[in-house]
ROVEX-578033 format. One record per residue (C-alpha): residue in three letters; x, y, z. Coordinates in nm, 4 decimals, decimal comma. Each point is the difference from the previous one (the first is absolute). Example, Ala and Ser with C-alpha at 12.3 -4.5 7.8 and 13.67 -1.06 7.14 Angstrom:
// residues 2
{node "ALA"; {1,2300; -0,4500; 0,7800}}
{node "SER"; {0,1370; 0,3440; -0,0660}}
END
This chain:
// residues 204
{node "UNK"; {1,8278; -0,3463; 2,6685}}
{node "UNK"; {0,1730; 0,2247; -0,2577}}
{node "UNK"; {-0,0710; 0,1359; -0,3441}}
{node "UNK"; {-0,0665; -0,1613; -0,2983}}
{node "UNK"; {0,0912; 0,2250; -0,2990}}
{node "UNK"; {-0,0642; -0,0940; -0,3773}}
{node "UNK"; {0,1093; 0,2871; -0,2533}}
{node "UNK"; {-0,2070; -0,0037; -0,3489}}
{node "UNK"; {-0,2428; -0,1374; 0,1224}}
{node "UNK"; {-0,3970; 0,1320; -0,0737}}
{node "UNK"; {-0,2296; -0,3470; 0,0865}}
{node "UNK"; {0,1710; -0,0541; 0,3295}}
{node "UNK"; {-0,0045; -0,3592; -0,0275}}
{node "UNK"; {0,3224; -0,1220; 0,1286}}
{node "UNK"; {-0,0850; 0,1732; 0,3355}}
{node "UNK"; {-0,3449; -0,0875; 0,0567}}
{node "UNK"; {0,1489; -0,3143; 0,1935}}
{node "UNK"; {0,2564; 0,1538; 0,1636}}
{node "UNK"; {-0,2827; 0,3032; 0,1153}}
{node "UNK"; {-0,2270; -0,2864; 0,1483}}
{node "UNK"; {0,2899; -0,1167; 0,2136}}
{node "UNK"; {0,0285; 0,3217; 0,1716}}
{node "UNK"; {0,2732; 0,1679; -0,2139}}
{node "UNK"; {0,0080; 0,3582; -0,1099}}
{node "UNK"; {-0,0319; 0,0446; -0,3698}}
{node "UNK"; {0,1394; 0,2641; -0,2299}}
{node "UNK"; {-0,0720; -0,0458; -0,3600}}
{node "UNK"; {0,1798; 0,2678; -0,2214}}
{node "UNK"; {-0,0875; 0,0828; -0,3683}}
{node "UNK"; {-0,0771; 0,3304; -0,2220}}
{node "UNK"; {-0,3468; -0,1129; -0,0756}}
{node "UNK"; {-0,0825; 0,0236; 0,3811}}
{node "UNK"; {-0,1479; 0,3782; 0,0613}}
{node "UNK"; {0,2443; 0,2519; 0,0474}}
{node "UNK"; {-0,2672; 0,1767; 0,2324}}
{node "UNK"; {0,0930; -0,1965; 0,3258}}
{node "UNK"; {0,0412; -0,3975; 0,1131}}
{node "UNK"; {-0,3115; -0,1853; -0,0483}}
{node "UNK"; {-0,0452; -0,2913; 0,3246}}
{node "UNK"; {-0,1917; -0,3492; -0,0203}}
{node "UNK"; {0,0376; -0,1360; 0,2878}}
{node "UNK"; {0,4250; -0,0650; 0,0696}}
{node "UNK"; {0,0262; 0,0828; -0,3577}}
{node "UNK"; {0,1408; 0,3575; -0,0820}}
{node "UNK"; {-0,0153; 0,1142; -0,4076}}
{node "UNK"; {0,2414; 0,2677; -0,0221}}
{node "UNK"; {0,1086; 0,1977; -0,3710}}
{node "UNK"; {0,3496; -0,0284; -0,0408}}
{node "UNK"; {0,2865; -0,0577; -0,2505}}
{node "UNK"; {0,2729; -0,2472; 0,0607}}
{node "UNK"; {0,2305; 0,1870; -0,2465}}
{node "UNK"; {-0,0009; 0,3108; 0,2588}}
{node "UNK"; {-0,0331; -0,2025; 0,3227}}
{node "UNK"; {0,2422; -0,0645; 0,2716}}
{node "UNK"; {0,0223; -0,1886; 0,2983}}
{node "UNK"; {-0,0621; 0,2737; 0,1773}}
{node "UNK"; {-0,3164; 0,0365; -0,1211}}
{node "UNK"; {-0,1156; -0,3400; 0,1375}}
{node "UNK"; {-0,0880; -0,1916; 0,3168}}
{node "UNK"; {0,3195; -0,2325; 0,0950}}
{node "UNK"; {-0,1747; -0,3472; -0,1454}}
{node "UNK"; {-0,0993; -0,3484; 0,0697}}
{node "UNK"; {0,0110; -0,1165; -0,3437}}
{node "UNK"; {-0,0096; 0,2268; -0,3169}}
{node "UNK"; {-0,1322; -0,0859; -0,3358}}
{node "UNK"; {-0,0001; 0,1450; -0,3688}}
{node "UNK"; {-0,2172; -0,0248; -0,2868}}
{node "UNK"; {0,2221; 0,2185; -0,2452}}
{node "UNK"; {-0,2539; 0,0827; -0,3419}}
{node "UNK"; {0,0349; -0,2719; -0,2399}}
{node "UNK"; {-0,0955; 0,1727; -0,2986}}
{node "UNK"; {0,3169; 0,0014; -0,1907}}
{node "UNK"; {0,1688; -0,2770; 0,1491}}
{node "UNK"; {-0,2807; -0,2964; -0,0473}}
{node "UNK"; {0,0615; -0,2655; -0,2277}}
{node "UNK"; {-0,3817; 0,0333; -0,1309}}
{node "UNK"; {0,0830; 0,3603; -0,1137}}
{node "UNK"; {0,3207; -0,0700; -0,1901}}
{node "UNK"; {-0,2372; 0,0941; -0,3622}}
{node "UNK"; {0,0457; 0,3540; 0,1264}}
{node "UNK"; {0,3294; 0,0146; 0,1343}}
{node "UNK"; {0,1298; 0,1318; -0,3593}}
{node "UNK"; {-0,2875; 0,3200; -0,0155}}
{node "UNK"; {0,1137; 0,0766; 0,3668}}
{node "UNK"; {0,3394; 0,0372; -0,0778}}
{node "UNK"; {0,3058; -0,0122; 0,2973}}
{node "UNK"; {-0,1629; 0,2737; 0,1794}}
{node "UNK"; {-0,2650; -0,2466; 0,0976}}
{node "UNK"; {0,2761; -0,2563; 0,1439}}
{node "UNK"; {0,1331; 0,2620; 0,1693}}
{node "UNK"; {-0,2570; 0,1540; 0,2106}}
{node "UNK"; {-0,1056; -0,3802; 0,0615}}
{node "UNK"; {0,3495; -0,0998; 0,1249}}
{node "UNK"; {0,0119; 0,3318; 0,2375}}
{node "UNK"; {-0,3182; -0,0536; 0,1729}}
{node "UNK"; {0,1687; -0,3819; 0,0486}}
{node "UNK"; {0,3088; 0,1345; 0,1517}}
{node "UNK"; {-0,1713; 0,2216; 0,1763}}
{node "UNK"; {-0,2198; -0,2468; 0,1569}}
{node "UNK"; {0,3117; -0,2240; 0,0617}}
{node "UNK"; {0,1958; 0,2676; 0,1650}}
{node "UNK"; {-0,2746; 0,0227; 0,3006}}
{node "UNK"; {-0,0215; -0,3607; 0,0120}}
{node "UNK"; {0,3710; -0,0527; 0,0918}}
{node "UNK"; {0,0328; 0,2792; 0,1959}}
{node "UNK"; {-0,1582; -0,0985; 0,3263}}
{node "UNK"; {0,1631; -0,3823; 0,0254}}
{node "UNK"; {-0,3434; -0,1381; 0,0065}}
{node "UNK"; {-0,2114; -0,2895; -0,2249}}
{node "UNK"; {-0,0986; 0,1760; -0,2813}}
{node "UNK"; {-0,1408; -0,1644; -0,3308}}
{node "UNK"; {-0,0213; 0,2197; -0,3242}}
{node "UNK"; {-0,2504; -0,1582; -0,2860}}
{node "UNK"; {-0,0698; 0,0144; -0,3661}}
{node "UNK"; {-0,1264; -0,2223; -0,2747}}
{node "UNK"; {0,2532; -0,1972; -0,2192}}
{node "UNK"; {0,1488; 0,2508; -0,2418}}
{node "UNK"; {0,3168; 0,2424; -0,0299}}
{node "UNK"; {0,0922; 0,0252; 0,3371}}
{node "UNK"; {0,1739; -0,3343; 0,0024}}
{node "UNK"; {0,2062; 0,1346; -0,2705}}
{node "UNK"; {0,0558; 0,3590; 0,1307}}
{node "UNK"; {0,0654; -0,0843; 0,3630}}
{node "UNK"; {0,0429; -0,3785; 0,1164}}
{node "UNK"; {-0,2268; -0,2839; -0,0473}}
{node "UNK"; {-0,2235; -0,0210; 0,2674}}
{node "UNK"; {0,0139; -0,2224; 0,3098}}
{node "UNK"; {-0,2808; -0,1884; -0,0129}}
{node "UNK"; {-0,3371; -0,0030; -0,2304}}
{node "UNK"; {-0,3372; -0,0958; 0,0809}}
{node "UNK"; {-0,3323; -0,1138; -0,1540}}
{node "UNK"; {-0,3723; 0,1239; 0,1841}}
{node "UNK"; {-0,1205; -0,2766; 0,0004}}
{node "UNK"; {0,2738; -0,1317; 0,2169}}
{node "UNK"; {-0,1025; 0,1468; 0,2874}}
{node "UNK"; {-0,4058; -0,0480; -0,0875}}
{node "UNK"; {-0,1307; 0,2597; -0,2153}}
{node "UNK"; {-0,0802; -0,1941; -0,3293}}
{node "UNK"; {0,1611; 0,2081; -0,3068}}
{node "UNK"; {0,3300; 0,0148; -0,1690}}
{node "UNK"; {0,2546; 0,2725; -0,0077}}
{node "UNK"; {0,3492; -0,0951; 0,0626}}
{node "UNK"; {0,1283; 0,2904; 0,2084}}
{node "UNK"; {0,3795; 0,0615; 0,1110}}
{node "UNK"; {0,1189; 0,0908; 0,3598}}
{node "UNK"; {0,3368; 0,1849; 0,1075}}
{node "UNK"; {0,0939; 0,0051; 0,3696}}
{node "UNK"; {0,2730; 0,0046; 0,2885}}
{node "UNK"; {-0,0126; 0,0952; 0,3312}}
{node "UNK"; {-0,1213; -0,3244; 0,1229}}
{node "UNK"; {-0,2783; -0,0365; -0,1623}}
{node "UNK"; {-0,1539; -0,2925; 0,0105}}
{node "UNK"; {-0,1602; -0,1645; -0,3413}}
{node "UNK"; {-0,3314; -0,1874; 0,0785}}
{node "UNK"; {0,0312; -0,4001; -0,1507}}
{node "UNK"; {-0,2591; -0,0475; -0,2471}}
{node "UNK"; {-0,3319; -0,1446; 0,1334}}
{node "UNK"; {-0,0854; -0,1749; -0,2869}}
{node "UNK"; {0,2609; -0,1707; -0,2321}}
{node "UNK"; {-0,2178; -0,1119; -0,2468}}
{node "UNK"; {-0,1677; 0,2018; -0,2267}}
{node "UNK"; {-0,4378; -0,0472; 0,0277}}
{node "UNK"; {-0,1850; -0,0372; -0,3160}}
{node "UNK"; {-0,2374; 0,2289; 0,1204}}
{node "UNK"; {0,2586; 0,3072; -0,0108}}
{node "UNK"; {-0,1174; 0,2744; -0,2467}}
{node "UNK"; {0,2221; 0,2463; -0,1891}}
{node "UNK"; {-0,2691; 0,3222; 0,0995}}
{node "UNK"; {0,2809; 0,2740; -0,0356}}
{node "UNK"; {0,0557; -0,0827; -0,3960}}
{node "UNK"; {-0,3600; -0,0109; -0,0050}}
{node "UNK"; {-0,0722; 0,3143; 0,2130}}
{node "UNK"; {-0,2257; 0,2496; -0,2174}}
{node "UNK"; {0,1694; 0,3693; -0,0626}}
{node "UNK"; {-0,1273; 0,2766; 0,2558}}
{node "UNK"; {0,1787; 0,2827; 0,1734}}
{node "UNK"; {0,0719; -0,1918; 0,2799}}
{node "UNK"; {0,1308; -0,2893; -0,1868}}
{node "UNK"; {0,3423; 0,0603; 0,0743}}
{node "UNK"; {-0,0015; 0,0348; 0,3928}}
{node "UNK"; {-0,2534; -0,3739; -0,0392}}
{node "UNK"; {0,3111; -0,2066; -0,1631}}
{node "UNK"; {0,2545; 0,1197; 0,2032}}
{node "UNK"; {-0,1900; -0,0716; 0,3611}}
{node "UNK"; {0,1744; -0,2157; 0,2518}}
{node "UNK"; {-0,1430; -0,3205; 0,0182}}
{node "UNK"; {-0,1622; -0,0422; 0,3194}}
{node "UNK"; {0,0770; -0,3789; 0,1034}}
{node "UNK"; {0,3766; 0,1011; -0,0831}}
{node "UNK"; {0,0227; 0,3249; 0,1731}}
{node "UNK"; {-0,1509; -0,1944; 0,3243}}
{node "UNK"; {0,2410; -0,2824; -0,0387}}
{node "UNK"; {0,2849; 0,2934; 0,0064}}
{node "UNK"; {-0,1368; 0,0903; 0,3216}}
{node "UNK"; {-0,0037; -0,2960; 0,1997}}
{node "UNK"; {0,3432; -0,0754; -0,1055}}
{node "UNK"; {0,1775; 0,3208; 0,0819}}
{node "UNK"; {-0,2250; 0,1735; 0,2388}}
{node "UNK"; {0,2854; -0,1120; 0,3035}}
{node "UNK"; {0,2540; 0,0870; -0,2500}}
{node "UNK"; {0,0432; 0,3653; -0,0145}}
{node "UNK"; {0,0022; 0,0385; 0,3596}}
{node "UNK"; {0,2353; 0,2565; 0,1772}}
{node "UNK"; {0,1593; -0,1399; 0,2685}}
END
């Protein structure tokens, strides 16, 4: 049925979806062992760094995806843009072009996210945006997507906004793993991405 690759990407959650519908999964990030691939099911976690990757390193995909680190580019961050300095911007805007380079390259869908913040600015605004609770998972975070290659943008589920939405990543407590817990894929949207592009990508 093809391969499904998503580059940055440590929860997986974009794929989990795709991986139940009988696709191959690759995810690719540096926080992924560097001792060998680690399989769940049609799921493969593999280490790797986009800024060093080519496509010859990777399976010919379906669809690709990228969750370039949104440390120095999120909006919520901008207090510490000044203590970071340019160097900061840059190594955030290479792992971006990086990212984007792999995602043209094939002539696939391919759908590049990161929260509202410099990247609008430093690249293009992006070409849609999206709320969770949109797509069913009740919490707030307005989250921006890039893509091309035919990919397909789900419509929003829900138009109206439910009083019973909470704002849980402003609220989320500090721990280690903090981080990787704000920045997860929202399930109900990653799912809705599926079923609207899973004929998409298809090789003729």
């Amino acid at each position: 049925m093809g391969t499904v690759i998503s580059l940055c990407d440590y929860t997986g959650n974009i794929v989990k979806p795709w991986a139940d519908a009988g696709f191959d999964c690759l995810c690719i990030d540096t926080r992924h062992s560097m001792a060998g691939d680690k399989v769940k099911g049609n799921i493969t976690y593999r280490w790797g760094d986009v800024r060093t990757l080519t496509p010859a390193d990777l399976p010919d995909p379906h669809i690709i995806f990228a969750f370039p680190p949104c440390t120095n580019l999120s909006g919520s961050g901008a207090r510490w843009y000044k203590s970071k300095g340019i160097q900061g911007l840059i190594d955030a805007l290479t792992l971006v072009e990086s990212c984007r380079k792999l995602c043209e390259w094939y002539g696939t869908p391919w759908m590049l996210e990161n929260p509202v913040g410099r990247l609008s600015t430093q690249w293009r605004k992006p070409d849609d945006t999206f709320q969770p609770w949109q797509y069913g998972d009740l919490y707030s975070k307005r989250t921006c997507i890039w893509h091309g290659g035919g990919f397909v943008f789900p419509p929003p589920e829900i138009t109206e906004k439910p009083e019973d939405v909470e704002q849980v990543i402003w609220k989320m407590s500090p721990s280690a793993d903090r981080g990787d817990k704000r920045s997860i894929t929202p399930q109900g949207f990653a799912n809705a991405v599926c079923d609207c592009n899973k004929e998409a990508g298809r090789h003729g």
